[in-house]
Every structure is written in structure tokens, then in C-alpha cells.
N, C-alpha and C positions, 0 to 999 in steps of 0.2 A: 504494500500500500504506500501510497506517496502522498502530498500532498503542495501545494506552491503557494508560499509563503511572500509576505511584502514587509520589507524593512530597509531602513536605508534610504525608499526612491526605489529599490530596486527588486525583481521578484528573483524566486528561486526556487525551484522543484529538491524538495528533500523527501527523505525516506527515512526510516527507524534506523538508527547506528550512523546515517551518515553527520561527517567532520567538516561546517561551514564556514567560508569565510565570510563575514560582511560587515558591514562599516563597524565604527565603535559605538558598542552599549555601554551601558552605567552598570556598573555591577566589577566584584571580583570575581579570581578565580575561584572557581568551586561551586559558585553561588547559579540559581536556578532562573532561570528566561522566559516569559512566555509571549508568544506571539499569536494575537487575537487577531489580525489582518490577516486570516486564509481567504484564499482566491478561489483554490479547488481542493478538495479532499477524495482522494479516488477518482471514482467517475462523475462525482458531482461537484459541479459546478456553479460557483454563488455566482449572487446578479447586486452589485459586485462582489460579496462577503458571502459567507458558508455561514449562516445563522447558530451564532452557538458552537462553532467550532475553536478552537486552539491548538496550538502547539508547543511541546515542552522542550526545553533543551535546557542545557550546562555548558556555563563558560572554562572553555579551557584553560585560554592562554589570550593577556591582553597583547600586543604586540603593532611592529610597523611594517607595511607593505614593500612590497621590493620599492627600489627607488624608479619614478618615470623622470626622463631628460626633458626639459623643455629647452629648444633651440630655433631665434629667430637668426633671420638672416635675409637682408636684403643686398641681392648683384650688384658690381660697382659702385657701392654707398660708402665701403669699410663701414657697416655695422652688422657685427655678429654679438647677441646675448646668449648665455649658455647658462639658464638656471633646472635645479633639482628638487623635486618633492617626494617627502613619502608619505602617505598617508595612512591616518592611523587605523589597526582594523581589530576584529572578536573575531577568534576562532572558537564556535559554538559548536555541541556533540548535541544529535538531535536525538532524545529521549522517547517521547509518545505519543499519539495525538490526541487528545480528549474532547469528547462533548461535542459529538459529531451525532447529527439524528441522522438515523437510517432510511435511503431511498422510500423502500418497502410500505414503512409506515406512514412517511407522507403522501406516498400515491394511496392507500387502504383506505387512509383519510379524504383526502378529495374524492374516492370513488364514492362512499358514503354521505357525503355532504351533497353530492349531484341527484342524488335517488331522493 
């Protein structure tokens, strides 16, 4: 089961056990994360959130991204600038997903509510 999570700005497809990297969170290492922005859990698909759905995970390790180069440069001006960023990031372990209603029982429900 998988599920695509949003943090950061940015989405991501995880799964149980998997090791993520994304921006930095507030929290140490050891300590517990949850992420209430699911997009999709399984084959269901929020509009735009998954009602009730979460995800757990544990902060690894806080840490900084590799370095990216930033280099301008315009032809025959003599001007070249050569700067470097790293930016900071959470390597988070994805734990479980909770609080997820099942397909089944919302379609059982609407079929009941139409009769």
C-alpha cells in the first residue's frame, strides 16, 4: 500500500518502511511526524485531501542537502558570479498510515442513501 503525501510545496509517493527526504521539519531526532495532507491512499483518491486520512513517520536525521552551484555568466561583459547553497533537509522513516475509511463502506453507504 502507498500512499502521496504533500509537504514542503512538494508531493511524494511513500510506502511503509520507506526513508524520505524533504524539506526541514520542526522536531528532533527520534521524535514522531504526522502528515495530515494525503493526496491519495491506495487506490483512493481525495478531491483534494483523503478525509481522515494520515501518515506517521520518525525523524531520522536532521541534516544538509548536497551542495547546488549557482553560476551566472554573461559573453564578453567579464562578468562571471559563482555562488553555493545547501539547503536544509529531514530524513523521515515512514511508519503507518492511519485513519483511512475504506472504499467499501463509502460506496455501501451511498448505495443505501439512493434506495
Amino acid at each position: 500500500m502507498y500512499a502521496v503525501i504533500k509537504t514542503g510545496g512538494k508531493q511524494y509517493k511513500v510506502a511503509a518502511g520507506d526513508v524520505v527526504k524533504v524539506e526541514k521539519l520542526v522536531g528532533e531526532e527520534g521524535s514522531e511526524v504526522v502528515f495530515n495532507e494525503v493526496l491519495a491512499l491506495g487506490d483512493k483518491i481525495g478531491t483534494p485531501l483523503v478525509s481522515g486520512a494520515s501518515v506517521k513517520a520518525t525523524i531520522l536525521k536532521q541534516a544538509k542537502d548536497q551542495k547546488v552551484i549557482v553560476f551566472k555568466k554573461k559573453r564578453r561583459q567579464n562578468y562571471r558570479r559563482k555562488n553555493g547553497h545547501r539547503q536544509n533537509i529531514t530524513l523521515v522513516k515512514i511508519s503507518d498510515f492511519a485513519g483511512a475509511k475504506p472504499a467499501k463502506a463509502k460506496a455501501a453507504k451511498a448505495e443505501a442513501s439512493a434506495e
